[in-house]
C-alpha positions in Angstrom: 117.3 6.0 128.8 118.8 2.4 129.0 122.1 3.6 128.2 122.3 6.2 131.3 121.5 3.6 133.3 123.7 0.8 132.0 126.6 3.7 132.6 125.2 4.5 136.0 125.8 1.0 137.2 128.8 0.5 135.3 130.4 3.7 136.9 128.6 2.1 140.5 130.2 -1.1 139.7 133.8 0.4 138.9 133.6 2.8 142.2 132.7 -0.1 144.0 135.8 -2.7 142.8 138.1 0.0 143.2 137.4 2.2 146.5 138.5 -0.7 148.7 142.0 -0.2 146.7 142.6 3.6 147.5 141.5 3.4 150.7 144.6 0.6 151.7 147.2 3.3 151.3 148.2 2.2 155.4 148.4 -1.2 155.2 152.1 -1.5 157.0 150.7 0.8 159.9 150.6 -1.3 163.1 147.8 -1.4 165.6 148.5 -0.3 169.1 148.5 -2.7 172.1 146.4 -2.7 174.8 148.0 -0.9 177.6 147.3 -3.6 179.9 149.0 -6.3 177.6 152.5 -7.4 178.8 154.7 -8.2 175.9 157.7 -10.5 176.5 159.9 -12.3 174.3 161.5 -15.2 176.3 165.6 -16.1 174.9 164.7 -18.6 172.1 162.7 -15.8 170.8 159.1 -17.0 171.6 156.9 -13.8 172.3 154.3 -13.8 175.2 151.3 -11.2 175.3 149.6 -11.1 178.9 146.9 -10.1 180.4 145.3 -10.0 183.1 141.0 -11.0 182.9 138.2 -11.5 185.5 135.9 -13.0 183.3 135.3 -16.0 183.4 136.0 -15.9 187.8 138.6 -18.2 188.9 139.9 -19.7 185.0 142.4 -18.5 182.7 142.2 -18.2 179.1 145.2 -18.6 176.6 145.4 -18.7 173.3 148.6 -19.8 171.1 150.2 -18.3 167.9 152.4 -20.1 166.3 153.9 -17.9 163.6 154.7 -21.2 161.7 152.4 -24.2 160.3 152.6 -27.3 158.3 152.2 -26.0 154.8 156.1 -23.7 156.2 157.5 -27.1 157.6 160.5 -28.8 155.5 161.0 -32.5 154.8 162.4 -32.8 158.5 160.1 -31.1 160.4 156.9 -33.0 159.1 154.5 -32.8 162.3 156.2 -30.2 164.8 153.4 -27.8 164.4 151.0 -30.0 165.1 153.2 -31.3 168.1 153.5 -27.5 169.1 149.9 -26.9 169.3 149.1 -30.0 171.5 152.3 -29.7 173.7 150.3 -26.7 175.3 148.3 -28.9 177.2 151.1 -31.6 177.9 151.4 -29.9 181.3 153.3 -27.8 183.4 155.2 -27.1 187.0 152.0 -26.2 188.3 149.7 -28.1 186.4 149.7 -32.1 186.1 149.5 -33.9 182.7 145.6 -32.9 181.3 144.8 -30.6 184.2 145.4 -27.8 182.4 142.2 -28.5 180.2 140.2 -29.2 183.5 141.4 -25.9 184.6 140.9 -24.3 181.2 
């Protein structure tokens, strides 16, 4: 008796560690866009994804990808991610130093 049940748990815990393997076979498979996302990739190569939303009325929501980060930066470029990530809110044509985040 004990040792059908220490193999039905040991062939439960091997089933369990190794399902999540076979079932990975699509990893490289890329999702689909929203059909109401506009993708743009501006001349230095920086891609935009809009879209349009009502919700919240009368704000806009962004959020930014950086496909780069601190622990990727060399001996020269000590900082520019971080500088990156805040120069989103530095301002714009239509939006004055820090009235961005008002908006936001």
């Amino acid at each position: 008796m004990k040792t059908s049940i220490r193999t039905f748990f040991t062939s439960m815990l091997i089933a369990i560690l190794f399902v999540p393997f076979f079932s990975c076979n699509n990893h490289n498979q890329v999702l689909p866009l929203d059909k109401a996302i506009i993708r743009e990739t501006l001349p230095n190569g920086m891609t935009l994804y809009l879209r349009q939303n009502s919700e919240p009325a009368n704000r806009i929501f962004l959020r930014l990808v950086v496909n780069a980060g601190s622990t990727l930066e060399t001996e020269n470029q000590q900082g520019l991610a971080h500088f990156v990530e805040h120069a989103a809110f530095l301002g714009t044509e239509k939006f004055e130093q820090k009235d961005i985040v008002t908006y936001l």
